[in-house]
N, C-alpha and C positions, 0 to 999 in steps of 0.2 A: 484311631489315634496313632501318634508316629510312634515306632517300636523305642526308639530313642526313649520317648517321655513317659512311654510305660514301665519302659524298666529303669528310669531313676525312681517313678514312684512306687516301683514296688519295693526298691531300695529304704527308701528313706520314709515310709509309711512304718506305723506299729509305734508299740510304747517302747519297742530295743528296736532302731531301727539299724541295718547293720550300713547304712552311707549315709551323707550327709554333702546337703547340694551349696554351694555356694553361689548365691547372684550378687555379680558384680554390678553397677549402674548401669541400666537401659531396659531391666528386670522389674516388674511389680512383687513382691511377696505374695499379695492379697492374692493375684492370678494364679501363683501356683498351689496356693492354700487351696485355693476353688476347682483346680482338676484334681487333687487330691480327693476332695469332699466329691465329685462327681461320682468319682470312683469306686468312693464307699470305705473309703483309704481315713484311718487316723492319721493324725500329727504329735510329735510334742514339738515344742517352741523351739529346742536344738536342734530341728530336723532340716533346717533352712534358714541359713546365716548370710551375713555381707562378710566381704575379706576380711573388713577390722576386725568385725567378729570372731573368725575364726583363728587370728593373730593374738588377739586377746584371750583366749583358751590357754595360750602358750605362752603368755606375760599374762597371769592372773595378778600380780602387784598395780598393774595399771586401772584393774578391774574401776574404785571409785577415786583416781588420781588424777581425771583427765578433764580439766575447765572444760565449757561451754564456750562459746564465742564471747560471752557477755565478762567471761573471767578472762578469757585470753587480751580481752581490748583494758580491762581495766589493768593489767598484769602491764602493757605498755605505758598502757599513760600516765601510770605510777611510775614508769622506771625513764623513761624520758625526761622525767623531771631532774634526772641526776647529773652531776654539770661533767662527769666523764665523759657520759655517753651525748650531749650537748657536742662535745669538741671533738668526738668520733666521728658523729653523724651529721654535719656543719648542713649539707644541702635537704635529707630527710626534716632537721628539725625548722627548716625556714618555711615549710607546709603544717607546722605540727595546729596551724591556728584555721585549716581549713576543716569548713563542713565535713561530717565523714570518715575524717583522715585517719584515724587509728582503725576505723573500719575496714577500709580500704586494704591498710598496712596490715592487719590480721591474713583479707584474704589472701594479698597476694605473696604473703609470707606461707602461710600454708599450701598455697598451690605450689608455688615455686621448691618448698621442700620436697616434693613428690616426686621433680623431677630429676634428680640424681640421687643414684645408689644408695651410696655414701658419703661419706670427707673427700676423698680422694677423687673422687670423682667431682664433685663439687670444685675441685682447684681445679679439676682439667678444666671445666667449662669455663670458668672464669679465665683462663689464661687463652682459652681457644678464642673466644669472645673478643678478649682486648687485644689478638693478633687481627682476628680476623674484620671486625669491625672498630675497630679502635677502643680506646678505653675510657669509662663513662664513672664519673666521681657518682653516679645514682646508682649505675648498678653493683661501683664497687662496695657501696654503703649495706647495700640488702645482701650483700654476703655476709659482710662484718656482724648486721645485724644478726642476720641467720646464726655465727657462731654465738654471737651472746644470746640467743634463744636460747640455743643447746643448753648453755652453763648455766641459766636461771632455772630449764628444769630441771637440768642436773642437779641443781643444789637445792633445792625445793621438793625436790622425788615426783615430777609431775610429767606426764607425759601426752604429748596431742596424736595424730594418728601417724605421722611421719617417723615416731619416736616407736608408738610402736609396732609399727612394722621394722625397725630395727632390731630393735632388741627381741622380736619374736626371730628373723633372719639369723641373729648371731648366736641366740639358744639353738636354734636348732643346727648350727653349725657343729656346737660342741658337747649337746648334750642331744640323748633321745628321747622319742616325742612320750609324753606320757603314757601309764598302759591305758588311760579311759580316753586318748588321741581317736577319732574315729579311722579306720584304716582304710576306708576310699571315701572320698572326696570328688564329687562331681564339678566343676568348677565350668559357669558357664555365663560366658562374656559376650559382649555384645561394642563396647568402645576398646581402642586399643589400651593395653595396660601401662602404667607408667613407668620407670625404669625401678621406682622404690618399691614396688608392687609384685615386676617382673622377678626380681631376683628374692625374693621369700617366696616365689609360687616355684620356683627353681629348686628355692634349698630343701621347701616342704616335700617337694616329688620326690628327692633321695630317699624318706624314711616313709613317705606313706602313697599308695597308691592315689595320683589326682586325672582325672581324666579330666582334660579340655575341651568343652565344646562351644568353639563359637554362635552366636546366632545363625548365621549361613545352611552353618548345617542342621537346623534342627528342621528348618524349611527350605528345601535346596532349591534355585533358580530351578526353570523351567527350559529344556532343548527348545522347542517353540515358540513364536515371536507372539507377545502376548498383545492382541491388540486394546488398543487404548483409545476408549470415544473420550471426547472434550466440550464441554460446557462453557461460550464463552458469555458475562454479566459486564453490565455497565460498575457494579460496583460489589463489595463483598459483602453489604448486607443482601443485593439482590440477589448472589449467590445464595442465599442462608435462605432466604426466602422459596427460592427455586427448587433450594437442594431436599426443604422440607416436604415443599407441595410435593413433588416426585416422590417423597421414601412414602406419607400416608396417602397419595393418590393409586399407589401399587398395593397388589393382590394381599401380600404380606408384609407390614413395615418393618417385623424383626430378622424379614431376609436381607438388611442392607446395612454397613457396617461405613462409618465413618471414619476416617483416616486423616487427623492431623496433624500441621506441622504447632509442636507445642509450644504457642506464644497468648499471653492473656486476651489479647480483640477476638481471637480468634477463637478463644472455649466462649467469651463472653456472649460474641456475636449470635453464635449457634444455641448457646443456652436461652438466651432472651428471645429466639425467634420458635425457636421447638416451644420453648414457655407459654407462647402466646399462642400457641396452637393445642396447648392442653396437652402436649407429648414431652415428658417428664425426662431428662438422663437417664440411662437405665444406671448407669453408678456415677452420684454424684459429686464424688470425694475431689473434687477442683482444687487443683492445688493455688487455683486467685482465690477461692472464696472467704478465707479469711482474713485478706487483705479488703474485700471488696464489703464483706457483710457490714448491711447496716447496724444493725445492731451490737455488732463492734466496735464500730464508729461510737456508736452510742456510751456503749461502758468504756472508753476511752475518755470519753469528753469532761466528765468532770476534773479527773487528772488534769489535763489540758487545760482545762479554766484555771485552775490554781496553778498548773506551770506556767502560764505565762499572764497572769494576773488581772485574770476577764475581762480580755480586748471584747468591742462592742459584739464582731460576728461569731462568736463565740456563742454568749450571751442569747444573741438570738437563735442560734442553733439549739439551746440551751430545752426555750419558749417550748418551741416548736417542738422537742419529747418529751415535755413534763405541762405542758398547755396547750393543746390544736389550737389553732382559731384563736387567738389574746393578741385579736389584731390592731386594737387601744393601746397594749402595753406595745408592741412594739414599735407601734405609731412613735409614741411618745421616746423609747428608744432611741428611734431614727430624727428627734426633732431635738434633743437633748445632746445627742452625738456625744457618751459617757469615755474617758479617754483614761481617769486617774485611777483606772483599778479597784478594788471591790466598793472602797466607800464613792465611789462617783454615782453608786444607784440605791443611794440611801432614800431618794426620789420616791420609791418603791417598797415601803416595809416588808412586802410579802416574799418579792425580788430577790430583797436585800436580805432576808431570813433565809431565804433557800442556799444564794451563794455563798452566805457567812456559814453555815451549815458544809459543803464543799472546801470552803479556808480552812475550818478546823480539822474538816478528818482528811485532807492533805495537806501537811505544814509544811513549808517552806524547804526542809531536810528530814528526809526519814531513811533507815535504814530498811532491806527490802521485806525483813519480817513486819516491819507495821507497816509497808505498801502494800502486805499481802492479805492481810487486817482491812486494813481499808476499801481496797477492792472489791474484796469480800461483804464489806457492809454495805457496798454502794450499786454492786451488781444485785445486793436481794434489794435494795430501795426500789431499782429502776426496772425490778421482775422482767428480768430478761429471762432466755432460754437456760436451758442446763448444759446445752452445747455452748454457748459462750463463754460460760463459768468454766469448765472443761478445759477450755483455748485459754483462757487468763492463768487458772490454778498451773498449768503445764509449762507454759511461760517461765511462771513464777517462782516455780517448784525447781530447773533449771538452772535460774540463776543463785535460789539459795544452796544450792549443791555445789556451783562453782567457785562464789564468794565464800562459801566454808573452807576450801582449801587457800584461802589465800590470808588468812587470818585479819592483820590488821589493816589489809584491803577492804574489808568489809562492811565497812564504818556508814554513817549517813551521808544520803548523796541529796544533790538537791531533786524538786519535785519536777524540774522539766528534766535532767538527767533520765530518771525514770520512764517519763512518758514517752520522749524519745527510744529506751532502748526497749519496753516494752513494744511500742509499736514495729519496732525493727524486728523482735524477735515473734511477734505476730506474722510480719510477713514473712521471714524464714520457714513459720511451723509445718509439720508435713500436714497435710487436709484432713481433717478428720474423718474417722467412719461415721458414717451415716446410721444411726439406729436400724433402720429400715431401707431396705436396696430393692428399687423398681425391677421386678423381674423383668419386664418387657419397658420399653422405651430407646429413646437414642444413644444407641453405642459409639463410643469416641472409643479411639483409640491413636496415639502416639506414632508418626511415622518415623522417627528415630530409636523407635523401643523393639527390645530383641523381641524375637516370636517364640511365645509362648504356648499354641494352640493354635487349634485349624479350626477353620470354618467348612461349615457345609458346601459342597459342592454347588450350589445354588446360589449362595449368598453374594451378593452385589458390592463392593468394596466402589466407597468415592473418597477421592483426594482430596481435600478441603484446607485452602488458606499455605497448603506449599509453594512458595515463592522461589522466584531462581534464585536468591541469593542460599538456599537450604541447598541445592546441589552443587552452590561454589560459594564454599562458606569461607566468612572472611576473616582477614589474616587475624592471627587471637593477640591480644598481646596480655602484659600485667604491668604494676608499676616497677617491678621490679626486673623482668624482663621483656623489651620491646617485640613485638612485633617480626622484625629485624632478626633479633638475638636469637629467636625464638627457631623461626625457618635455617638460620644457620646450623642450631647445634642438632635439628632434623635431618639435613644432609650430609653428617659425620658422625651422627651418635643412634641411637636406637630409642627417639622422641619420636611422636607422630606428628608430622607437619602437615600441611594444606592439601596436600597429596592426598594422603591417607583419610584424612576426611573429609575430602572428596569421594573416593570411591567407596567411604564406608556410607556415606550419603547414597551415592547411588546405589550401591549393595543392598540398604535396607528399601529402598524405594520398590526395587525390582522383589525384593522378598515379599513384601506386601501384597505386590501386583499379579502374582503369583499362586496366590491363597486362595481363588476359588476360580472354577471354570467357567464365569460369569465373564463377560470384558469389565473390565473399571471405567469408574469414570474421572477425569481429572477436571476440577473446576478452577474457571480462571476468571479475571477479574481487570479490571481496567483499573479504577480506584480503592484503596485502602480505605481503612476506618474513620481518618481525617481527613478524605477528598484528595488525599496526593495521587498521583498518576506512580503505578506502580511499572518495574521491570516486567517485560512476557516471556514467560519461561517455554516458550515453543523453541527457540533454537537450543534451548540445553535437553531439551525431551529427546528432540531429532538426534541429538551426539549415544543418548542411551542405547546400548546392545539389546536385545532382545524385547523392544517395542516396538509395533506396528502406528503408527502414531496417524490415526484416524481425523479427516477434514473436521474443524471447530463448528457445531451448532452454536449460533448466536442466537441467544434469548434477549427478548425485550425488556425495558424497565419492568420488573414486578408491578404489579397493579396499586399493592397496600404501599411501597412511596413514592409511587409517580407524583402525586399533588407536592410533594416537596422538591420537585428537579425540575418541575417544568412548567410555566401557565400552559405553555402553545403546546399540551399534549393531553389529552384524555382520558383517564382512568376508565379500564374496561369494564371494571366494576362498579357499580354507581354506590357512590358515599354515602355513609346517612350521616345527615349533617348534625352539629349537637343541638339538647335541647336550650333552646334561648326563655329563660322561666321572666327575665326580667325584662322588663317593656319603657322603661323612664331610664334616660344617661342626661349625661351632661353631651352638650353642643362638641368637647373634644370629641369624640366618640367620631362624628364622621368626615374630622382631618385625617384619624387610623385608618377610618374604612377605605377613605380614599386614596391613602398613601399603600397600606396593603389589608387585606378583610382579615389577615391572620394576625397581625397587631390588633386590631382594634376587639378580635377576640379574647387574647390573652389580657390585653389590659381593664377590659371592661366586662368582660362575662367570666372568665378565670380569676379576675382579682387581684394580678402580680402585679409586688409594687417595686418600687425603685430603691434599691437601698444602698446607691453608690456611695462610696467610701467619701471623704471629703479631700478636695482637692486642692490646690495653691492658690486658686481662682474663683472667686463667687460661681457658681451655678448659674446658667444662662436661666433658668425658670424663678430660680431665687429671684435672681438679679433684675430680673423683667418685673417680678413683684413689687418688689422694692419700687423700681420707677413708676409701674402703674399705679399705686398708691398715692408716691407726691405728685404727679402729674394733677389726680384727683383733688389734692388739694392746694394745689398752684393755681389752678383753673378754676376751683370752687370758689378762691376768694378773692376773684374779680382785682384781681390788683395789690391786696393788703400783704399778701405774704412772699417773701421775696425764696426766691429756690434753696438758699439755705436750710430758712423755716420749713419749707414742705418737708425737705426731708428729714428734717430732724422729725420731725410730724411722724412722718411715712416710717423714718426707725423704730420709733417707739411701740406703733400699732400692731407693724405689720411679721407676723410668724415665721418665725425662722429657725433652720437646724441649728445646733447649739455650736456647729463648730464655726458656724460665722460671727460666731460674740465676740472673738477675739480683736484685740484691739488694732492693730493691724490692718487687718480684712476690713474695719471697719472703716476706718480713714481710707485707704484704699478704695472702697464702694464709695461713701461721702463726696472726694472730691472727683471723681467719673461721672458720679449723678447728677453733681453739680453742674457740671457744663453743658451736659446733654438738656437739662432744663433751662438752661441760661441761652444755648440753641435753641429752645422750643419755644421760648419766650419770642425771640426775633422770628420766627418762623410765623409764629401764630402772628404777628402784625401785619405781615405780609400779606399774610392766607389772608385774614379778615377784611382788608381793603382791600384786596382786588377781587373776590366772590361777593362780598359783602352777605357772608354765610356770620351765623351769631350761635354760641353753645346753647341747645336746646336741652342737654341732660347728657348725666353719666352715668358708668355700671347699674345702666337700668336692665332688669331681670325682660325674658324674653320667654316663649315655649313655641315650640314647632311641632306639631304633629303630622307623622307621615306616614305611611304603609305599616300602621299599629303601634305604631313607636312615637313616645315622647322626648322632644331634645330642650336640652334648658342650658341656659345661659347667661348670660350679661354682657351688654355691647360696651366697649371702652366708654363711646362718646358716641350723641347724635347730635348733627347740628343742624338748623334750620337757614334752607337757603329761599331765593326769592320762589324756586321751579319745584321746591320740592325737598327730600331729608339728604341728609349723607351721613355716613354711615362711617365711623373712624375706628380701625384697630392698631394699637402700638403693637409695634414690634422693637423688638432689637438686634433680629438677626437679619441680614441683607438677604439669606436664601432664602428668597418666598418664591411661589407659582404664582405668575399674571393670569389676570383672565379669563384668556383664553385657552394657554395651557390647562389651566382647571377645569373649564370647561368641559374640554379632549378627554383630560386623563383620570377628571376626580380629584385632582390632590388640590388642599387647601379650599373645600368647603365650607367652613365657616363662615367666613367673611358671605358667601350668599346667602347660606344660611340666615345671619342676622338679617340682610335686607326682606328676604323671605315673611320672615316674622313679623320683619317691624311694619311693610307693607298691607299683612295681612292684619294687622293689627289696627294701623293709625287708617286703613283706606288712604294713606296717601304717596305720594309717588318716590322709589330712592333714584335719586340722579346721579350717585356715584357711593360706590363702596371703597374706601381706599385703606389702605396700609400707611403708618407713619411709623417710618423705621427712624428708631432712636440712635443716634451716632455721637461721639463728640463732636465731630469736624461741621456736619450738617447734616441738616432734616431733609426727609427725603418722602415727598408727597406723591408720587409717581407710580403707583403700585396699586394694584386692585384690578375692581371692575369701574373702567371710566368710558364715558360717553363721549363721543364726537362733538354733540351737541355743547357740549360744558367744557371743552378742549382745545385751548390756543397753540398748538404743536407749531403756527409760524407767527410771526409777526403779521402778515399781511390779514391773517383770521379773524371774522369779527364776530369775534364772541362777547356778549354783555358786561357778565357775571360768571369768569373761569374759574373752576375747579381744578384743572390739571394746566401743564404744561411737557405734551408729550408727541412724539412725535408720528408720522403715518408707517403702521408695520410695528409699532409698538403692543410688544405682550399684551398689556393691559387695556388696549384701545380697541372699542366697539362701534363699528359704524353705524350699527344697528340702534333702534330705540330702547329705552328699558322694559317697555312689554316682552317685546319680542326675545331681549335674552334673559330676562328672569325667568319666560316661559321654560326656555330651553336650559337652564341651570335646576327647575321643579323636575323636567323630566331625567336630569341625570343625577339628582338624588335617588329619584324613586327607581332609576333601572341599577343602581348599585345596591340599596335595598334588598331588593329582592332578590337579587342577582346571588349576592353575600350568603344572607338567608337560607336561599335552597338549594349551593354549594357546600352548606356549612364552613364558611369562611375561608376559604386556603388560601397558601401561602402564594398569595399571586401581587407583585409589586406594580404600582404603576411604572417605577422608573426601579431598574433594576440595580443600576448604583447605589440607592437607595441601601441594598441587601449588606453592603463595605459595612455601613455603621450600624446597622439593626442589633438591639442587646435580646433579641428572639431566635437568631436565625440558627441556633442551636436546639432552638423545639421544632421548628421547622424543617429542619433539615436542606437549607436552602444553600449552605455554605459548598455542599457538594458543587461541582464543575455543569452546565445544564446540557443537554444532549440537544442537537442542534434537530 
């Protein structure tokens, strides 16, 4: 161990310890509690402070004086309301109606206090600023503000941390430290200190012994060029995947230590992929996991429903943790489309009893002792864990400490107020201890975080998810000081600009690298966690001092997601496809299979339904409804009912989501349908004298059975011509597959399918399968599988009895007879079949365009960029 850290903990161990260490941020507590405990070394709780901490020993009145964030935001948005501070602050208060905004103004009121001394300092920057960059009515405002910060805690006796590091600064100016003062002080840093920070670690050195030790020095760089091998991945989950296989492919997995750059994709990415390989965190205290846990999601939600007055996906989120599987109710749900807030699912008594139950024990305004009541009741209803209760009660407990000093701030807010700042102050919270810590498993660790401990001389350190913008980090700003403002008063003042944390960046990168006589490894990555093409951090490696920067191994896609990056490549390892229990679909089933076999899995063997929100526009599948219906009874009654009628017909019957009842949408659909019938009318006269084809039957039920599978259906329309059937599907969208594209590619199977059937069925012959796409303007007969035979493509053609008119090279057009390509339409059912089957369906597109609009290709993983 370094002689360094043995002798702070021989310092600061015992129940009288005679020092006491200070960690400033870039420090864990927990780490140094645990070489302590290695040691065989006690603690007490005082033996190991933050600066505030040790500033507040010395302003013991600030002890229970100092809001929470939640008191600090409500302290604004109560005093904002005052019409002085209105004609003060003219350009803060024209944002005062944005998302956030007193959030915002909290933080960057706090940061920006941090960074001058005092008052006086405080006008130099402001007066350097407005020489140097001119002068800014934003930023002159967050000064003013900052002074009437001052005077509200002044006059209220309340103090944030900027407060007290002053008044801890100016006691110790004039008064000495108390006698139970500890008399050395280890103080040890790891980011540069702030100027309000600097000068009380300054005053405190006068009376008490503080020794400073930067990170640097606890682990000094290395004289020797530390070589650095590199891992290059198509993407950063392949990273994750790779980096795993290697740690438990090797002798010892707890010889290898992981190093990242701390951003949430990147704990996530590595947690989810160790996960699935049954290799646990070895400390799991995530500082996302409470933003991320479901289950907090969960005890969140009823809040939620009553904040904002049980919008529908709410509702269904609702189902689905207090009922799996109540795929009726949400059926009905989704067909209802509830919009008026709680009593819109009075539909439901059992429904409507649960969220009326949710109404009452969140009302409308509560103050946050009966939100903490509530909570409380709703967290033991929904038997979550004791750790989430934990994270809620902590929250909770926070905010009524800070609204207690504010007196008649305190009063009832409303219930989305709450949910919002409740969830806010969830993802603030620091991550919980874990009852239980993995001794062995995968070690993260922080490449921004001071060094606290050494590794074994053996142990393998990898880089994980450092990107080059971590070694040239970018310019910081706040609302209150730009960017700009910011690197200025760094080149005149004693701020840390871009500079500085730059080479503290690379300072800590090389401390890390450093850490064991093992080489590291640095892994790199092409694409991020959304498929974006990221910056390669090899020419800022190359600029590092003391790295030997070793030629990049390129690794292949990982095996476990190659099926989502690529059809035209091969997973090494052979898939076990899933089990298929179910043997009967409906005839959709091999439009999916043939457009992509990973659709038609998720829709039909997974069960996902659609539960798009509603839109300005009838639904292209509604809306098709609707037509095929009156079409059905336009056609049924030979004459008697005029288009109007059918669809009046057709409205009343036919099922629809609730949000198309409005009256509106309905006149809207009415007269669109109207004309498209009123076309179909003139079309079918047309059609009928020159085939002299006559309606043999409609939405007649069909089944096809094929390689153990049953498909069912219903064919629009069959009509009887002199040669034999035809075979009629509406459509209403112009993008269909001809053919012979279908043929090639699979896509738009059905329409063979039905001849298929109807063939097998009637023994007798289909002459043409077509498509009659429904338009305003015109009907369009020109589509399907047509025969040469039945196809007047010129005038001079003598055809008897045409069914088409299309031209030679036409999609749709077969020169061939109908044996011959029904034949060849049977055999690329059955080689997709199977195909699908004993691939277990991946995500393999016929037409890769197709992937743009797919509402899948987020399970798939197909969104990612495909490696050529």
């Amino acid at each position: 161990m370094n002689p360094k850290i043995s002798e702070i903990i021989e310092r600061i161990a015992g129940l009288e310890p005679s020092a006491v260490l200070v960690l400033a941020p870039g420090f864990v507590r927990e780490e140094w509690k645990s070489l302590c405990f290695s040691q065989g070394k006690g603690l007490v709780a005082s033996a190991i402070q933050s600066p505030v901490q040790i500033a507040q020993v010395l302003v013991p009145e600030s002890g229970n004086r100092t809001p929470g964030r939640v008191a600090r935001v409500e302290m604004l948005r109560a005093n904002f309301k005052q019409g002085a501070l209105k004609e003060a602050l003219p350009r803060l208060m024209e944002h005062r109606f944005r998302p956030n905004f007193f959030d915002s103004l909290d933080r960057s009121l706090q940061k920006g206090r941090e960074l001058f001394a005092h008052d006086e300092e405080a006008g130099v920057f402001r007066e350097r600023l407005d020489e140097k960059n001119g002068p800014d009515e934003r930023r002159s405002e967050f000064f003013l503000l900052n002074r009437f910060w001052e005077s509200l805690l002044r006059v209220r006796d309340l103090f944030d941390e900027a407060r007290i590091l002053e008044f801890a600064t100016a006691r110790l100016a004039r008064e000495p430290v108390p006698v139970s003062f500890p008399k050395k002080i280890y103080w040890l840093h790891h980011f540069p200190m702030s100027p309000k920070l600097r000068l009380f670690v300054e005053e405190l050195s006068r009376q008490v012994e503080v020794e400073q030790i930067h990170s640097s020095q606890v682990f000094p760089l290395r004289n020797d060029s530390i070589p650095l091998e590199r891992r290059q991945t198509h993407s950063i989950e392949d990273a994750a995947h790779h980096l795993v296989d290697q740690i438990l492919g090797s002798d010892d997995p707890d010889l290898h230590a992981v190093v990242i750059e701390d951003r949430p994709a990147i704990r996530r990415t590595l947690e989810r992929v160790a996960s699935s390989r049954g290799y646990p965190l070895r400390d799991a205290r995530d500082p996302t996991l409470l933003l991320l846990a479901e289950e907090l999601k969960s005890a969140l939600l009823p809040l939620e429903l009553a904040a904002k007055n049980f919008p529908r996906d709410l509702v269904l989120a609702w189902i689905n943790i207090r009922s799996p599987g109540k795929g009726a109710l949400r059926e009905k749900i989704l067909e209802r489309n509830p919009e008026g807030g709680l009593f819109s699912y009075r539909f439901d008594p059992a429904l409507f009893g649960e969220l009326e139950e949710i109404s009452l024990r969140f009302p409308k305004k509560m103050t946050v002792q009966e939100l903490a009541a509530a909570m409380g009741e709703s967290l033991r209803s929904l038997g979550l864990s004791s750790r989430a209760g934990e994270a809620v009660d902590r929250a909770l407990a926070e905010w009524s400490e800070g609204l207690a000093l504010l007196d008649s701030l305190s009063g009832p807010k409303p219930a989305r107020f709450w949910w919002k700042e409740l969830k806010e102050s969830l993802k603030r919270a620091a991550p919980p201890v874990p009852p239980l810590r993995h001794s062995r498993g995968l070690g993260l660790y922080r490449v921004d975080q001071g060094a606290s401990f050494a590794f074994p001389p053996e142990v393998r350190i990898h880089f994980f998810g450092a990107s080059a913008s971590f070694f040239e980090p970018r310019e910081e700003s706040t609302e209150w000081l730009s960017g700009r403002d910011l690197e200025t008063l760094s080149r005149e003042f004693s701020l840390p600009g871009r500079s500085e944390r730059r080479i503290l960046a690379r300072t800590s990168f090389l401390s890390w690298a450093a850490r064991s006589a093992v080489a590291p490894v640095f892994w790199e990555y092409l694409y991020d966690e959304a498929g974006v093409e990221v910056e390669s951090p090899e020419l800022t490696l190359q600029t590092l001092g003391g790295i030997e920067l070793r030629e990049p191994v390129s690794l292949p896609v990982h095996a476990l997601i190659l099926p989502g990056l690529s059809a035209r490549r091969t997973p090494r390892v052979p898939a076990v496809p899933p089990p298929v229990a179910t043997r009967e679909f409906p005839v959709s089933f091999l439009d999916a299979l043939g457009t992509c076999p990973f659709t038609a899995y998720v829709r039909h063997l997974l069960g996902a339904q659609d539960e798009r929100d509603s839109d300005f526009e009838i639904a292209n599948d509604v809306y098709g409804n609707l037509l095929h219906k009156a079409i059905e009874k336009l056609l049924g009654s030979q004459g008697v009912m005029s288009p109007s009628d059918a669809f009046d017909a057709a409205w009343s019957e036919t099922r629809k989501p609730g949000w198309i009842r409005s009256e509106r949408l309905g006149v809207a659909a009415r007269k669109k349908a109207i004309r498209v019938l009123e076309r179909l009318l003139e079309s079918e006269t047309e059609y009928r004298a020159r085939s002299g084809a006559s309606l043999r039957s409609q939405e007649e039920e069909i089944s096809l059975e094929r390689g153990g599978f049953v498909f069912r259906g219903r064919i629009d329309r069959t009509d009887q011509h002199a040669d034999g059937l035809v075979v009629v599907d509406y459509k209403t969208s112009s993008r269909l597959t001809g053919g012979l594209a279908s043929l090639e590619t699979g896509k738009g199977l059905p329409l063979a399918a039905y001849a298929l059937a109807l063939r097998e069925r009637t023994k007798e012959e289909v002459v043409s399968a077509q498509y009659v796409i429904l338009a305003q303007d015109r009907i369009n007969r020109n589509y399907g599988v047509l025969f040469k035979q039945w196809n007047k493509g010129k005038s001079a053609d003598e055809v008897e009895l045409p069914l088409s008119f299309v031209r030679s090279g036409h999609s749709s057009l077969f020169l061939t007879g109908p044996d011959e390509v029904w034949a060849a339409f049977e055999q690329k059912l059955q080689e997709l079949l199977g195909r699908a089957v004993a691939e277990g369906f991946p995500p393999r597109p016929a037409d890769e365009r197709d992937c743009d609009g797919c509402r899948f290709s987020t399970l798939c993983g197909r969104d990612r960029p495909v490696i050529a």
